[in-house]
C-alpha positions in Angstrom: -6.6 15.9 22.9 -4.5 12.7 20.8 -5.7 9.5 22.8 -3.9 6.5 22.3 -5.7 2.8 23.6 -3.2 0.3 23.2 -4.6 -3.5 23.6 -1.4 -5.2 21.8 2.2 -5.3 23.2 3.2 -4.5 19.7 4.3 -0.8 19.3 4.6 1.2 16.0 7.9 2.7 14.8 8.7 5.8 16.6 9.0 8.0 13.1 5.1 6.9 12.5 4.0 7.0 16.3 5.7 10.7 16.2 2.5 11.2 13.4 0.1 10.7 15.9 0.8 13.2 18.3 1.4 15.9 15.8 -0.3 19.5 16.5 -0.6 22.7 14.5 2.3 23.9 16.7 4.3 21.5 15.3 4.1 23.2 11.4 1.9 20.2 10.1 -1.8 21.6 10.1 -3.9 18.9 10.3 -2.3 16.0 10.4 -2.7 15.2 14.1 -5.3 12.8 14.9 -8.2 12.9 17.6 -7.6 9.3 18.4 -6.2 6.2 17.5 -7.0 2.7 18.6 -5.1 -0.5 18.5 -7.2 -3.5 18.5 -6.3 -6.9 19.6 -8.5 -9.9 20.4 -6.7 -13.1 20.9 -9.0 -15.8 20.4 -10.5 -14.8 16.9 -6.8 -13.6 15.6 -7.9 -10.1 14.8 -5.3 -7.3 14.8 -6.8 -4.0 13.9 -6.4 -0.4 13.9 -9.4 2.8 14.5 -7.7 5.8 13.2 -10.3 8.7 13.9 -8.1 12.1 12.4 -11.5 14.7 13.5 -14.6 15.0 14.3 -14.9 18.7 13.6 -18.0 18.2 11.1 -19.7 15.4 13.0 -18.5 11.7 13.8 -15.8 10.0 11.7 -17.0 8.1 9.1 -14.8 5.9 6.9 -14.7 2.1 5.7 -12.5 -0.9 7.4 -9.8 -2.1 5.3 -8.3 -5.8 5.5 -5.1 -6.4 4.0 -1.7 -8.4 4.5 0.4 -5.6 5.5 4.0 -6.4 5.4 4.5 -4.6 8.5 1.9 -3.3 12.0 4.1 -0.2 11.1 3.1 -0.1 7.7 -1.3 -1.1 8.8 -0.7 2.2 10.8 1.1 4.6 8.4 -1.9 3.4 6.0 -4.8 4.1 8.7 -2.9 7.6 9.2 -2.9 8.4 5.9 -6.6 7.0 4.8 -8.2 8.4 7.8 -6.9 12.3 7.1 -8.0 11.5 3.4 -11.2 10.6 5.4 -11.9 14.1 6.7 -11.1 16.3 3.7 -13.1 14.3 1.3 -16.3 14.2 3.8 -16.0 18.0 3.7 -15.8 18.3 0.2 -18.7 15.9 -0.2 -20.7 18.5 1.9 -21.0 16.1 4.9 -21.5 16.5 7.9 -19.2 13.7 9.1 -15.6 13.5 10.4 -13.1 11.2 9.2 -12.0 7.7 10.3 -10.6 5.1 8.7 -9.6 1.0 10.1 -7.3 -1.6 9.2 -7.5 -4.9 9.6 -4.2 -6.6 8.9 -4.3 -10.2 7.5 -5.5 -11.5 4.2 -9.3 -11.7 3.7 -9.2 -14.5 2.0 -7.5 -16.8 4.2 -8.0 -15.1 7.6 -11.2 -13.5 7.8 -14.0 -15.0 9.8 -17.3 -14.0 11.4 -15.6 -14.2 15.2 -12.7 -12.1 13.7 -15.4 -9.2 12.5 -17.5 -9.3 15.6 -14.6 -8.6 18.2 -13.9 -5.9 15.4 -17.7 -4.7 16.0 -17.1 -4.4 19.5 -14.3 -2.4 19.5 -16.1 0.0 16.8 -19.1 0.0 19.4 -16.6 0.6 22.4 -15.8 3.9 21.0 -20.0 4.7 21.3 -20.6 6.6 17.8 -17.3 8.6 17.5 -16.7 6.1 14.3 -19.0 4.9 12.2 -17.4 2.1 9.4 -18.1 0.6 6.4 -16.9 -1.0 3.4 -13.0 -1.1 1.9 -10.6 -2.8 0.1 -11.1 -6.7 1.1 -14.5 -5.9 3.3 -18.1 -6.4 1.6 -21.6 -5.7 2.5 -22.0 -9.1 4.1 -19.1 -8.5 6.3 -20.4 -5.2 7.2 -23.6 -7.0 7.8 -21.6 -9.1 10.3 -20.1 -6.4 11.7 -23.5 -5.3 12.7 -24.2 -7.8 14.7 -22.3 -6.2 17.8 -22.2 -2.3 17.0 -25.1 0.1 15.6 -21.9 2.2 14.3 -21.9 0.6 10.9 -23.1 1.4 6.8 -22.8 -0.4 4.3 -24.9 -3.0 4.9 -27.3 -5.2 2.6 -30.4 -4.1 1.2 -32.3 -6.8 2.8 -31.0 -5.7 6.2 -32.5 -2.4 5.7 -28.7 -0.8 3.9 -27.6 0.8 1.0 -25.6 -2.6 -0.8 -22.5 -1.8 -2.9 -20.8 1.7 -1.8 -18.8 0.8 -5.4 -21.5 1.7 -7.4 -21.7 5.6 -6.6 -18.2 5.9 -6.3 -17.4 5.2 -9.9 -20.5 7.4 -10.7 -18.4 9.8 -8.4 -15.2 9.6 -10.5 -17.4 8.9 -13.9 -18.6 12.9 -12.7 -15.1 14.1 -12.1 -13.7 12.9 -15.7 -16.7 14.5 -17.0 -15.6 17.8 -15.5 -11.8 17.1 -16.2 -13.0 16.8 -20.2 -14.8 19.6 -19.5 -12.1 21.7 -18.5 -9.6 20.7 -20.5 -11.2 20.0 -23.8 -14.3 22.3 -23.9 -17.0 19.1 -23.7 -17.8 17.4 -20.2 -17.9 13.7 -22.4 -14.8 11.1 -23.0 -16.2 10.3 -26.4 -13.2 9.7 -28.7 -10.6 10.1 -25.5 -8.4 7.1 -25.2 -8.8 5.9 -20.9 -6.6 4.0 -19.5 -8.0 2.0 -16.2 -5.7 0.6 -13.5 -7.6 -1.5 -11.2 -10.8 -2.7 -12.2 -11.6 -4.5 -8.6 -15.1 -3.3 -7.1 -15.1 0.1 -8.4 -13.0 0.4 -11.6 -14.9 -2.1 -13.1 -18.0 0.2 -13.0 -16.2 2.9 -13.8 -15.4 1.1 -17.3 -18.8 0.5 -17.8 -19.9 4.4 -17.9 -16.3 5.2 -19.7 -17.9 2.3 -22.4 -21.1 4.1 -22.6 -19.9 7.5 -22.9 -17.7 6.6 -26.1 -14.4 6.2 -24.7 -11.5 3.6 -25.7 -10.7 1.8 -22.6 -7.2 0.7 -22.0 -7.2 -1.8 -18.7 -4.6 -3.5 -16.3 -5.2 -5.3 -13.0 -3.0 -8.2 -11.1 -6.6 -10.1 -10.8 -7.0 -12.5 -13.6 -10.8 -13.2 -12.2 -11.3 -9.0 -12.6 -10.1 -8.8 -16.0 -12.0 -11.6 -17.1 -15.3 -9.8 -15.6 -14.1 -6.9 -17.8 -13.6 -9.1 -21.2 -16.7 -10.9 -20.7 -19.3 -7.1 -20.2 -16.9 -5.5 -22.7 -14.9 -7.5 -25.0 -13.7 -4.2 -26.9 -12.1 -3.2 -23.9 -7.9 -3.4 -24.1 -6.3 -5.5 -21.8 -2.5 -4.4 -21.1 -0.2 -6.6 -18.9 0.5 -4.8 -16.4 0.7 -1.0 -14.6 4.1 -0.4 -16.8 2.3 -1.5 -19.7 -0.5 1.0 -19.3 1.1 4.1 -18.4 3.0 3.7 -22.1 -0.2 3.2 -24.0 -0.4 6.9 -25.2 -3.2 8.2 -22.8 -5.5 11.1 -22.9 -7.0 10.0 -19.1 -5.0 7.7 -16.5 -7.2 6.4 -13.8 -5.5 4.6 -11.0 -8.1 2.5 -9.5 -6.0 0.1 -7.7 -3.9 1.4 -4.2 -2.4 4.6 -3.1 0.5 5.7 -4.2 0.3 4.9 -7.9 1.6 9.0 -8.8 5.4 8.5 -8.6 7.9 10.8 -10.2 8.7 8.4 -12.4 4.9 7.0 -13.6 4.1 11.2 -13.9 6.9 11.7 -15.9 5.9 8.9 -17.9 2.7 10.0 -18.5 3.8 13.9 -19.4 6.6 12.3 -22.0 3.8 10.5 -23.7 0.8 13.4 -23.7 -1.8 12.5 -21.2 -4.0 15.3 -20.1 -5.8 14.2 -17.1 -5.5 11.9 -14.1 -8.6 11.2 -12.8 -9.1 7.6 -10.7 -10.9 5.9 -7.6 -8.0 4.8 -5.3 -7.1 6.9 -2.5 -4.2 9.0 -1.8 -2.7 9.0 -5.0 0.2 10.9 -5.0 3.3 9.2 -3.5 4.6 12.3 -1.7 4.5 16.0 -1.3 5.5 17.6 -4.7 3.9 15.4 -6.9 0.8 17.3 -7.3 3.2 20.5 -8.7 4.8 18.2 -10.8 1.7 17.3 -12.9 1.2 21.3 -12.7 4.1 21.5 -14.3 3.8 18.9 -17.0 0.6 20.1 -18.2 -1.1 17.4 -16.4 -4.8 18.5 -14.9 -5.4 16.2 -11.4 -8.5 16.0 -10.3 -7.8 15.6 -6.7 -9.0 11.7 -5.9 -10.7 12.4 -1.8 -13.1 14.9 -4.4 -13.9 12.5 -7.3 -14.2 9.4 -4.9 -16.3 10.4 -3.0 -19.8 8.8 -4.0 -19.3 5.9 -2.0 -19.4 7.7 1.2 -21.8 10.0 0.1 -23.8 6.4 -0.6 -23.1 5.3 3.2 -24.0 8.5 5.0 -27.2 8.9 3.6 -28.1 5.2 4.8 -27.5 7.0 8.5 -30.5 8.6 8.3 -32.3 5.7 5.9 -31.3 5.1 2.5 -32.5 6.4 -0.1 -30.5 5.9 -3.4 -32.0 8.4 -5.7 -31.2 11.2 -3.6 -27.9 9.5 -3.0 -27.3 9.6 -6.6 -28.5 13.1 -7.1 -25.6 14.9 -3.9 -22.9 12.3 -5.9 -23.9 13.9 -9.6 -22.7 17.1 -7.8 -19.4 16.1 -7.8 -19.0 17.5 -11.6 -19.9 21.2 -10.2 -17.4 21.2 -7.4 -14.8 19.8 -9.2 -15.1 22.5 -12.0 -14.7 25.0 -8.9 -11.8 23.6 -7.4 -10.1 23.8 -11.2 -11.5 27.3 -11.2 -9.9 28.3 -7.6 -6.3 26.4 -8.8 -6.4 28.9 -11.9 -7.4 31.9 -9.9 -5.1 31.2 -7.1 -2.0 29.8 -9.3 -2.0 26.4 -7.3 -2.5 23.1 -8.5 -6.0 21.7 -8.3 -4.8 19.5 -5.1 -3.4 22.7 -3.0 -7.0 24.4 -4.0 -9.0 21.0 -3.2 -7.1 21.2 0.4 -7.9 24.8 1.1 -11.4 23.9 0.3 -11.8 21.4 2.8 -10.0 22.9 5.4 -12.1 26.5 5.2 -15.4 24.3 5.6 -14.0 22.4 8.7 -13.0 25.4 10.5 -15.8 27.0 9.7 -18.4 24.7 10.8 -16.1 23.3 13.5 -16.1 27.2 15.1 -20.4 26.9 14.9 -20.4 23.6 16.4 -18.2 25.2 19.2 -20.8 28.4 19.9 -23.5 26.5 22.4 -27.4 28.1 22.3 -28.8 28.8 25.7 -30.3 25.3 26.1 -28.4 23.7 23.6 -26.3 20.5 25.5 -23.0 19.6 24.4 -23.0 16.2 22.6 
């Protein structure tokens, strides 16, 4: 049942409120979410948003994101949106974890402030282990640390507070994984040696990511609007290629675009730049890629192999969830390096079926949370209903 706690006398747009409430009756299968919350806490300034889509697999699990949204209506179409990315790519990852995902809108780096994150602990406590956050664009371990301070419902955190550090680290192992098996598939070798890579976004993650790309042999094309990141680039890699901007990259004759940056990046017109000029395979850390329903076909078409981004992501939150039960980063490591096998079977499933990778990525997920959300359902004489 879709609950809705409103604590701020700001209301969304009815066309993404209508989101919200949407069933499986309603021809959008799914896409409704369990819960959302709107947080508001006057005297630290915070304005946030707790969008849990399910808990079929377990509780919702999914990092806190601070940004200046332009709009509260575009802070909620993004929580949507991440949180339903949330729940497909825990399932893929083999978790037993819902998703969730938060918003914080404001600009980290003028707004954010330790009362700001504890009345955003407390309402993450308030909802008593149905979410459990972590890390995002414009949070960090310390604020996650912070965040601790008022909620047990929280990864992420520092090594010397007994967490797992920098969720950044296994996600571009994650994605480093699912180029591996993109080259695999489409070139016979799982290694980008000799494969010209273009980066977009080398923030926390994409920055890593260029770092195994270097290692592996690849020629690394990079863009980002961070002067600060680029120069962190240069100064660990000066053979790395520095392009001006997103434009500039997506003409640079690619064999692999990764979009490493915000959602969105797959356009019509950036795919159909990337198809004129011969790139293989998109493979990248940011979330929810493609701008709109269609896209994915159209890189079918093109001759463009996607590897579906909630799949190759998703080392970071396989980095927080196993700090839930103590972290251990080894074994961490070893369930992230498993991202090569499963992306090779969701390319093998597209082929079979005749879909593109992202259809066969979807039906993936969705069998597994059925599935287990049908056992979870079946109560053993004793068992108690948590």
């Amino acid at each position: 049942m879709t609950d809705v706690q409103t604590a701020s006398a700001t209301h969304p747009a009815p066309g993404v409120l209508s989101r919200i409430f949407r069933t499986e009756q309603d021809g959008a299968p799914g896409d409704g979410h369990e819960q959302v919350v709107l947080c508001h806490d006057r005297s630290s300034g915070l304005k946030a948003i707790i969008a849990i889509h399910s808990t079929a697999l377990g509780p919702a699990l999914g990092g806190t994101r601070f940004f200046p949204y332009a709009s509260e209506e575009a802070a909620l179409e993004d929580a949507l949106n991440l949180s339903r990315g949330m729940s497909y790519k825990n399932a893929l990852a083999g978790l037993d974890l819902g998703g969730g995902k938060a918003v914080i809108i404001g600009d980290p780096n003028k707004d954010k402030n330790e009362a700001m994150l504890r009345a955003y602990g407390r309402f993450v406590e308030s909802l008593r282990g149905r979410y459990i956050t972590a890390c995002d664009v414009g949070t960090y371990v310390q604020d996650m640390d912070v965040i601790a301070r008022e909620t047990e419902f929280v990864t992420g955190r520092s090594p010397e507070n007994g967490g797992a550090g920098d969720s950044s680290i296994l996600t571009a192992f994650g994605v480093f994984q699912g180029m591996r098996a993109s080259a695999q598939a489409r070139w016979g070798q799982p290694t980008l040696r000799g494969k010209r890579v273009g980066v977009a976004g080398v923030g926390k993650v994409g920055h890593y990511l260029v770092g195994h790309l270097v290692a592996d042999g690849a020629t690394v094309v990079v863009t980002d609007v961070s002067e600060a990141a680029v120069n962190r680039v240069r100064a660990a890699h000066p053979e790395v290629e520095v392009v001006a901007d997103t434009a500039a990259l997506l003409q640079a004759k690619l064999d692999v675009y990764a979009p490493c940056a915000l959602g969105g990046a797959l356009t019509d017109s950036s795919v159909a730049a990337l198809g004129e000029l011969g790139t293989s395979v998109v493979c990248g850390a940011a979330n929810n890629q493609l701008a709109h329903p269609g896209v994915e076909k159209d890189l079918a078409d093109r001759g463009i192999l996607y590897a579906p981004d909630y799949l190759v992501n998703s080392g970071g939150v396989i980095q927080v969830a196993d700090e839930i039960e103590g972290f251990n980063f080894e074994r961490a490591k070893n369930k992230a390096t498993k991202i090569f096998d499963t992306t090779l079977e969701i390319f093998t499933r597209a082929a079979a079926d005749g879909v593109p990778p992202a259809v066969a990525a979807d039906r993936l997920a969705e069998k597994r949370m059925r599935e287990i959300s049908a056992l979870r359902s079946v109560l053993l004489p004793g068992a108690r209903r948590t």
